[in-house]
N, CA, C and O atoms as a GROMACS GRO file, in nm:
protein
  288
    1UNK      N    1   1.915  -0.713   0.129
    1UNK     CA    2   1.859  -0.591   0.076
    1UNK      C    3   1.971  -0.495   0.036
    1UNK      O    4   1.974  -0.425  -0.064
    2UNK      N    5   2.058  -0.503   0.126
    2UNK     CA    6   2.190  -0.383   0.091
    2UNK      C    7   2.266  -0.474  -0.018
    2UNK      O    8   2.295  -0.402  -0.114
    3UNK      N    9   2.306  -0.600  -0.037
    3UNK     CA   10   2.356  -0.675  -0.115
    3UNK      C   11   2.327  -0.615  -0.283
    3UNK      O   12   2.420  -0.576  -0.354
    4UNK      N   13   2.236  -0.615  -0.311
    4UNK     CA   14   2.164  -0.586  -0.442
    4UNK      C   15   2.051  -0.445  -0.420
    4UNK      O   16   1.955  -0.429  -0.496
    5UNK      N   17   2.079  -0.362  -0.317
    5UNK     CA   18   2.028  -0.257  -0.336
    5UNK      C   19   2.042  -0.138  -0.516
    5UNK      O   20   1.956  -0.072  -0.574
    6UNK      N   21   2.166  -0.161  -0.541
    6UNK     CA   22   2.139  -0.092  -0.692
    6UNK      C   23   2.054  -0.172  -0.796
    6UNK      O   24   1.976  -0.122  -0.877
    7UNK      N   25   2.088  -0.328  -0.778
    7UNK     CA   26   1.985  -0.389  -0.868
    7UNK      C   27   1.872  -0.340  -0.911
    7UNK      O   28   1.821  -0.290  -1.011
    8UNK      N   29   1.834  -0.390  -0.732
    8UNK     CA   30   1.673  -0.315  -0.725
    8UNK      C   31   1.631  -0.190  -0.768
    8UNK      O   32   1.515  -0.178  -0.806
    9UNK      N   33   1.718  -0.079  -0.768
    9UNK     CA   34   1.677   0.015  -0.805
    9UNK      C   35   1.673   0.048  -0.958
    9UNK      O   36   1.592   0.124  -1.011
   10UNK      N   37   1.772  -0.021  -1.020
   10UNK     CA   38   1.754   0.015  -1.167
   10UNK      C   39   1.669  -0.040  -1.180
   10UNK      O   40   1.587   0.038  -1.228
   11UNK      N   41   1.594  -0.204  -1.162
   11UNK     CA   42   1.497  -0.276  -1.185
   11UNK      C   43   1.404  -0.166  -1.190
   11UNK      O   44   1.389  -0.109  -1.298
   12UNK      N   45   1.333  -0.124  -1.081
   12UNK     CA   46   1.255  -0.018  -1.069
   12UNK      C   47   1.273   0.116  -1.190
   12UNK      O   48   1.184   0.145  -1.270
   13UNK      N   49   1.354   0.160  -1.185
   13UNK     CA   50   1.410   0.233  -1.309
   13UNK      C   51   1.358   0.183  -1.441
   13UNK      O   52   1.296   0.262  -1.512
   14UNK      N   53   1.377   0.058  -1.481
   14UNK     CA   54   1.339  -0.027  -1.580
   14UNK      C   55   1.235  -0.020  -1.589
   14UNK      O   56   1.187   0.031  -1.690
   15UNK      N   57   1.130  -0.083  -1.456
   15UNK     CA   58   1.027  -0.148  -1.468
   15UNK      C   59   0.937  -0.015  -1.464
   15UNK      O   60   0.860   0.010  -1.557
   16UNK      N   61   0.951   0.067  -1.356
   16UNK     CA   62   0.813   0.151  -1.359
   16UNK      C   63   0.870   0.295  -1.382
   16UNK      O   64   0.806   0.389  -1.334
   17UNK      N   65   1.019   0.326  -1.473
   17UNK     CA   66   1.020   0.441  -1.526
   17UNK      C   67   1.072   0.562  -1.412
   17UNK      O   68   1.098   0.679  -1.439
   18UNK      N   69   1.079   0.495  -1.275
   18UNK     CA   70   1.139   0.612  -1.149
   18UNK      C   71   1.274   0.619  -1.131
   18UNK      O   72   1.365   0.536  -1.120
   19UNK      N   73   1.260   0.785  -1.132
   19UNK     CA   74   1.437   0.834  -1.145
   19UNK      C   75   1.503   0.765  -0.997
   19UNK      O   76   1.440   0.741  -0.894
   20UNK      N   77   1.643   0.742  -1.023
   20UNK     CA   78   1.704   0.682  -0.918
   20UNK      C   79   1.670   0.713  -0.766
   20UNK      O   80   1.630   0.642  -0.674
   21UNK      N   81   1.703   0.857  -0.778
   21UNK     CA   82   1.663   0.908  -0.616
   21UNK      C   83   1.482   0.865  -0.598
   21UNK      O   84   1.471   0.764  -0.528
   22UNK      N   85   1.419   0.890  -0.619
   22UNK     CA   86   1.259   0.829  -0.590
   22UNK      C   87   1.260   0.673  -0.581
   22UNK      O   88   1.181   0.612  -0.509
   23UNK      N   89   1.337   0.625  -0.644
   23UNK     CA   90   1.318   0.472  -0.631
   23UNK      C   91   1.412   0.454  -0.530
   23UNK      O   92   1.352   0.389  -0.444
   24UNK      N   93   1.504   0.471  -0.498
   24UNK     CA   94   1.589   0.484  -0.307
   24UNK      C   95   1.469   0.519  -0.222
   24UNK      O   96   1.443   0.462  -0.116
   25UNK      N   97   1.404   0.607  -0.269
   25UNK     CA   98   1.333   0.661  -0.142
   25UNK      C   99   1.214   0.607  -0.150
   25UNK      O  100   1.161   0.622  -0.039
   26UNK      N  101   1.136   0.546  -0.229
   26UNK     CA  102   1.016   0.518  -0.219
   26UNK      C  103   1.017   0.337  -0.260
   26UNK      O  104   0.912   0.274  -0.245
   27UNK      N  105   1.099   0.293  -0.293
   27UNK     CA  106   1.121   0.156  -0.226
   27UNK      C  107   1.226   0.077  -0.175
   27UNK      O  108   1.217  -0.041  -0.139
   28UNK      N  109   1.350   0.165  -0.172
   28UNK     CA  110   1.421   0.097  -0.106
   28UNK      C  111   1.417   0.146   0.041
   28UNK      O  112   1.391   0.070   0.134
   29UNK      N  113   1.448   0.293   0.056
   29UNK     CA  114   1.441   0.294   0.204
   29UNK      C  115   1.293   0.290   0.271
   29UNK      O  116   1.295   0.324   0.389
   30UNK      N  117   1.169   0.255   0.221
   30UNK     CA  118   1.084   0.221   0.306
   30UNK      C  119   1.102   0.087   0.341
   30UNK      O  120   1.048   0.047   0.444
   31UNK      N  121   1.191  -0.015   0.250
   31UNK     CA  122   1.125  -0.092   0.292
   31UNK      C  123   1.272  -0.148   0.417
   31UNK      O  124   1.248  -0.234   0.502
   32UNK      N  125   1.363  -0.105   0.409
   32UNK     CA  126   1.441  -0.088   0.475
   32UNK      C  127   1.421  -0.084   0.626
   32UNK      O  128   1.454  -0.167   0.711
   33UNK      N  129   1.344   0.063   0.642
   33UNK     CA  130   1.246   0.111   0.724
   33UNK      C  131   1.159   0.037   0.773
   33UNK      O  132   1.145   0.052   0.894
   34UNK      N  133   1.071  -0.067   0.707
   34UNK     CA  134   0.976  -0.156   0.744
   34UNK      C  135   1.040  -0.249   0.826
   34UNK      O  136   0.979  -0.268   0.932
   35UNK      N  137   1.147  -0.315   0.811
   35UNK     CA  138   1.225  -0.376   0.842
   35UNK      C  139   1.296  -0.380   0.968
   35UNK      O  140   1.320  -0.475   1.043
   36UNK      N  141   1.327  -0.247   0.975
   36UNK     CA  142   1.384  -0.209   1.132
   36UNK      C  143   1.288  -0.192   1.232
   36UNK      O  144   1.312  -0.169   1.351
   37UNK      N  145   1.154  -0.208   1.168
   37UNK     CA  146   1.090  -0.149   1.279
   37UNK      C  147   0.999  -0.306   1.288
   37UNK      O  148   0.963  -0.341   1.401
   38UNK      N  149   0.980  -0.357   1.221
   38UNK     CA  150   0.952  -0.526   1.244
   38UNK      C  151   1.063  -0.606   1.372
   38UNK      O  152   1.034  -0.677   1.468
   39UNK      N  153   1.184  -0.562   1.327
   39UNK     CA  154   1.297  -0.636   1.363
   39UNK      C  155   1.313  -0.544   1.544
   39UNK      O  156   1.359  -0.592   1.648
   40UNK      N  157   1.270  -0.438   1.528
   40UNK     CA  158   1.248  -0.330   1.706
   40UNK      C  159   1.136  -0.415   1.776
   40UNK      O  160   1.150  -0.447   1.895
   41UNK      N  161   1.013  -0.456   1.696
   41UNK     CA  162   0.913  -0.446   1.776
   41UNK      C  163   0.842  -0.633   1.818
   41UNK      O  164   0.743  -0.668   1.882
   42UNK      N  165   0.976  -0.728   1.728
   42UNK     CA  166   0.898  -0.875   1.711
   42UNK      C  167   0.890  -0.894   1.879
   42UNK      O  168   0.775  -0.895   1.923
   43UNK      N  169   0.988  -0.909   1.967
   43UNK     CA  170   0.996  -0.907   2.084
   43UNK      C  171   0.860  -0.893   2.162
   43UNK      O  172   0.802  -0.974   2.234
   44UNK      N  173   0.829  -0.767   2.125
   44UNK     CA  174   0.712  -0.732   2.200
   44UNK      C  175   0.568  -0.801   2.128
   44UNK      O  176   0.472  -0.834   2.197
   45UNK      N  177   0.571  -0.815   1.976
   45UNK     CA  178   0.471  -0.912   1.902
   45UNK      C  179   0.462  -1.038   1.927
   45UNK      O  180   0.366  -1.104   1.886
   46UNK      N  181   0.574  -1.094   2.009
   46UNK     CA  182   0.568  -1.236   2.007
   46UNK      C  183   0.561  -1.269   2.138
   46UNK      O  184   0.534  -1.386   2.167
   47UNK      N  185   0.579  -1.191   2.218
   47UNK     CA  186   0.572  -1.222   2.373
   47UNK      C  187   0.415  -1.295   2.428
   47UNK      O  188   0.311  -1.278   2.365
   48UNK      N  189   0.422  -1.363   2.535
   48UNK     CA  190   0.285  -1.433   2.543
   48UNK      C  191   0.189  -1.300   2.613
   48UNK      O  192   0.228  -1.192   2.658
   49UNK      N  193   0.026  -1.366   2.600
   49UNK     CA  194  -0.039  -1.239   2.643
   49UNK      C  195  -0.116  -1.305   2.742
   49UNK      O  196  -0.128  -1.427   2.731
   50UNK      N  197  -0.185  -1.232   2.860
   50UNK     CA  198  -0.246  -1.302   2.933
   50UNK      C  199  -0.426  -1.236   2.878
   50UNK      O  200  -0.475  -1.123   2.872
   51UNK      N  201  -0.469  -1.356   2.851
   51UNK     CA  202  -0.633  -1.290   2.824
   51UNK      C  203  -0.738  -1.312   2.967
   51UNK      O  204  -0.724  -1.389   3.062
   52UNK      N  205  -0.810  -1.244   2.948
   52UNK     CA  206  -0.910  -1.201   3.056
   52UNK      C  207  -1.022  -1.357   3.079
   52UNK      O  208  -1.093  -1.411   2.994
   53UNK      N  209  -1.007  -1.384   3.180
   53UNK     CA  210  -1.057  -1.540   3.210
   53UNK      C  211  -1.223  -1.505   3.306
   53UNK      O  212  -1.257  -1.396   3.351
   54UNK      N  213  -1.278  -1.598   3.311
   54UNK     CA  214  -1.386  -1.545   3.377
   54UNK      C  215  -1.375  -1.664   3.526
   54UNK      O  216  -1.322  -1.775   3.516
   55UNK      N  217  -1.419  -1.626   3.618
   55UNK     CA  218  -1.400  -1.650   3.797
   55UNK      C  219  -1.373  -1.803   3.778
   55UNK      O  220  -1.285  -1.838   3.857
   56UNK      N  221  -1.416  -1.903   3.705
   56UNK     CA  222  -1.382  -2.059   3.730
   56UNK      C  223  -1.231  -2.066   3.691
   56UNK      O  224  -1.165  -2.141   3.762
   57UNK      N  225  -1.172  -2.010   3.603
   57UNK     CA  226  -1.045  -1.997   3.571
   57UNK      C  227  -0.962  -1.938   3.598
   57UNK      O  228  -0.857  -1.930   3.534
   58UNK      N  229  -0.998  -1.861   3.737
   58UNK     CA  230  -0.914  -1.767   3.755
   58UNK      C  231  -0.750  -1.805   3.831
   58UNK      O  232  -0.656  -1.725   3.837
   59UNK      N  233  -0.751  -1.977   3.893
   59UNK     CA  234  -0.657  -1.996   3.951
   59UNK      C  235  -0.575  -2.086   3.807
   59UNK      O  236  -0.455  -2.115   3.803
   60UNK      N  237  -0.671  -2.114   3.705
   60UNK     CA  238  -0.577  -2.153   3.599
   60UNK      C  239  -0.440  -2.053   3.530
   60UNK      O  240  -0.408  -1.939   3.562
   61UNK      N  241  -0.378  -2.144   3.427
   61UNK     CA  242  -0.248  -2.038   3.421
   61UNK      C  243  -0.276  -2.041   3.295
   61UNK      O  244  -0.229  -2.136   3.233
   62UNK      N  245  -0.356  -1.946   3.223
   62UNK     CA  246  -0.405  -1.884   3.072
   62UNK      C  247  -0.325  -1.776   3.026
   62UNK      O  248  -0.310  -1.659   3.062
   63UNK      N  249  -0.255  -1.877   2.894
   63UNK     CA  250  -0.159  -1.725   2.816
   63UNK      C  251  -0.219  -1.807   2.666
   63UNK      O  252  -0.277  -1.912   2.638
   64UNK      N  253  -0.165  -1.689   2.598
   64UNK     CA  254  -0.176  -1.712   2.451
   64UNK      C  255  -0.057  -1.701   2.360
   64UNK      O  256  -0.073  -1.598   2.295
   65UNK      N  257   0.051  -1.758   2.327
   65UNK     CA  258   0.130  -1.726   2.232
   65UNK      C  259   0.114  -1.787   2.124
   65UNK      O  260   0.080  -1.902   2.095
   66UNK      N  261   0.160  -1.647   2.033
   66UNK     CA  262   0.147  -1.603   1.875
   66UNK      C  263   0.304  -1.668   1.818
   66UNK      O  264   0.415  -1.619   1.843
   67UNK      N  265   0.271  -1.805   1.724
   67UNK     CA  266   0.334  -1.868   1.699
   67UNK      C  267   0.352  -1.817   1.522
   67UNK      O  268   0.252  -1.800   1.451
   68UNK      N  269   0.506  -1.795   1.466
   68UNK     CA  270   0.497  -1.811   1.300
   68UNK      C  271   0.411  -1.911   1.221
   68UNK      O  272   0.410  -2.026   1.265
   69UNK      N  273   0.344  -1.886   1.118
   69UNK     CA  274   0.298  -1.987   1.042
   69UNK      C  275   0.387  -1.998   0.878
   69UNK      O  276   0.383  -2.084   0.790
   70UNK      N  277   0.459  -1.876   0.890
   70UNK     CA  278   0.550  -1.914   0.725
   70UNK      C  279   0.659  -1.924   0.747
   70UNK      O  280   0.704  -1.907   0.860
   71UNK      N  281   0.728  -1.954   0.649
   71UNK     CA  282   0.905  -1.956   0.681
   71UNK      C  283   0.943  -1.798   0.635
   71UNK      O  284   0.882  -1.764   0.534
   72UNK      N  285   1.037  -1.692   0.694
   72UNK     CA  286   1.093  -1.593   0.659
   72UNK      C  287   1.197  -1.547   0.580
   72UNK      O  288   1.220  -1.426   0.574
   0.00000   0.00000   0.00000
């Protein structure tokens, strides 16, 4: 993203007509932003969860983990 951050922005410039500073701010640093906060919080998204079992299962060992399905 920082690699070709001006790219992107003239692209944008090009494509939908937004002055430099608006296109920094309204797609590069959000998505920037999106990013850091994906990359803060996978830890806690991916961790296993324990779901609520009813009395026959209660000495079983029930988790659920949230596995990727695309490549990133």
């Amino acid at each position: 993203m920082e690699e070709n951050e001006d790219e992107i922005v003239e692209a944008v410039g090009k494509d939908l007509h937004k002055p430099r500073v608006e296109a920094i701010l309204a797609e590069v640093l959000l998505v920037k932003n999106d990013i850091a906060y994906a990359l803060n919080n996978l830890s806690q998204w991916t961790k296993p969860e324990t779901p609520e079992v009813n009395m026959v299962n209660k000495m079983d060992n029930c988790f659920i983990v949230s596995e990727p399905l695309g490549v990133a």
